[in-house]
C-alpha positions as CSV (number, residue, x, y, z in Angstrom):
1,X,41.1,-99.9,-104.0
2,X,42.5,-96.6,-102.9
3,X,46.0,-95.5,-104.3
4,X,48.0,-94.0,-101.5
5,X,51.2,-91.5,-102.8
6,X,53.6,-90.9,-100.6
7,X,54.3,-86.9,-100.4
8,X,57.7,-87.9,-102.0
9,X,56.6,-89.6,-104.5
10,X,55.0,-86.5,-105.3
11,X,57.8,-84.2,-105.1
12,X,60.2,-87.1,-107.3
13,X,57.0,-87.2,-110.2
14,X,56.9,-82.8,-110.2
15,X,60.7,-82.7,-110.4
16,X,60.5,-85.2,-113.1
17,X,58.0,-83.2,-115.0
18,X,60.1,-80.2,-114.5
19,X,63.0,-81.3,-116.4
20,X,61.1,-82.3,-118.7
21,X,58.3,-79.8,-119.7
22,X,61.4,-77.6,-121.0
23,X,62.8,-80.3,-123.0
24,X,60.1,-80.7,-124.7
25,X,59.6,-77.3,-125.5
26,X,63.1,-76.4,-126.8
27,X,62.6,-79.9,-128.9
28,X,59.5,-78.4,-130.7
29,X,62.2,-76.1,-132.6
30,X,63.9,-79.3,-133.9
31,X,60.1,-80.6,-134.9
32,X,59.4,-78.2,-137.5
33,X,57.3,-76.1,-134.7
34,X,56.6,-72.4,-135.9
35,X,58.8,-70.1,-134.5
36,X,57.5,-66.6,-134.0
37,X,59.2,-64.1,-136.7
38,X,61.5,-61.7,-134.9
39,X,60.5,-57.9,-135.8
40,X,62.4,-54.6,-135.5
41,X,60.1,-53.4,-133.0
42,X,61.2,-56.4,-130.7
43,X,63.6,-55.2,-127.6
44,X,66.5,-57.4,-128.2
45,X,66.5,-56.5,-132.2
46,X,65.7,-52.5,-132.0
47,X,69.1,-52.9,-129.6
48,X,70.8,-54.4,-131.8
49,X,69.8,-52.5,-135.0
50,X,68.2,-55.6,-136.6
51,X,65.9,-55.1,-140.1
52,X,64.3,-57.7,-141.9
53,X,65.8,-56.5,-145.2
54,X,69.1,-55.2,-145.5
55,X,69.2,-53.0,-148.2
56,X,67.0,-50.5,-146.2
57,X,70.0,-50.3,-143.5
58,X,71.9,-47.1,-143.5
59,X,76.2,-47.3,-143.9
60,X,76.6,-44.6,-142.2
61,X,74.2,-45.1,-139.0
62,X,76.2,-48.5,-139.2
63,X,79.7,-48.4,-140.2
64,X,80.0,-52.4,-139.4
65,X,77.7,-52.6,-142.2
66,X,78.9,-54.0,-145.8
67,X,76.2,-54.5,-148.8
68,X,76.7,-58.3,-149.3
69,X,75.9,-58.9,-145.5
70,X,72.5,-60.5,-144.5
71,X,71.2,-62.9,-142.1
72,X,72.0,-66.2,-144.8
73,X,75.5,-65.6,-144.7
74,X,75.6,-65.2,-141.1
75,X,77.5,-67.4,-138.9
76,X,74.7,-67.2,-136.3
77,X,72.0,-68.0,-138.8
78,X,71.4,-71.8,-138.2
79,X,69.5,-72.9,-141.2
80,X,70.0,-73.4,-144.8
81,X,71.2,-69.5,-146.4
82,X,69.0,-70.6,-149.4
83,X,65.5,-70.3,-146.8
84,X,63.0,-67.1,-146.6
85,X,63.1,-67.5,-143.0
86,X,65.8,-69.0,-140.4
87,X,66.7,-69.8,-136.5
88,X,69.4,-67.2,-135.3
89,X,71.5,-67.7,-132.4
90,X,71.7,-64.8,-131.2
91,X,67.7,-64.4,-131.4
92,X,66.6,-67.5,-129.4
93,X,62.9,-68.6,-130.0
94,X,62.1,-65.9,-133.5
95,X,62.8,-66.8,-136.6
96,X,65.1,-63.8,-138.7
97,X,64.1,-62.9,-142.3
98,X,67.2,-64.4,-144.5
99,X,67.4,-60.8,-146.5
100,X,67.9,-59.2,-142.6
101,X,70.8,-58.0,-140.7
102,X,71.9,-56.9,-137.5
103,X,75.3,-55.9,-135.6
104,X,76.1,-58.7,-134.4
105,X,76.7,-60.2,-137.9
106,X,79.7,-62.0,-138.7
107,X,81.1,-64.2,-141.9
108,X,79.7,-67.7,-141.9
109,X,82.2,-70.1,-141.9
110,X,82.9,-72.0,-145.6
């Protein structure tokens, strides 16, 4: 026997799918997913002066800039300050090296 879809059944099933297709994907994160290591030659972190080790960064290039600052003491870093590798806020979808830095650090709270 022939199934017969209405065209809006159709269009209900696709916008279904559409909210969740991205979901999904923002989920894998959570999952334990690989996330893509953010470089400096990326756009978003060359603009905002990001390195993954912060003893190469330069005081006076970057006055904001204080020796004890790096991504695991960040308040935008979102995983534990004791991992290699982290999630970042401000870097949606890369993962920042823990010894990194960029301007848009600021104190972790605790």
């Amino acid at each position: 026997m022939a199934d017969n879809y209405s065209r809006r059944w159709l269009l209900q099933q696709s916008l279904i799918a559409a909210a969740i297709i991205p979901a999904i994907g923002i989920r894998s994160e959570a999952w334990g997913a690989p996330v893509p290591a953010l470089t400096p030659a990326d756009p978003a972190a060359g603009a905002l002066g990001y390195t993954d080790n912060a003893s190469s960064i330069d005081a006076k290039a970057n006055p904001t800039y204080k020796v004890d600052q790096t991504c695991a003491n960040c308040g935008q870093f979102r995983d534990n300050a004791s991992d290699t590798r982290g999630a970042c806020n401000v870097f949606p979808g890369k993962s920042v090296a823990a010894k990194g830095w960029c301007k848009v650090w600021a104190k972790r709270p605790g």
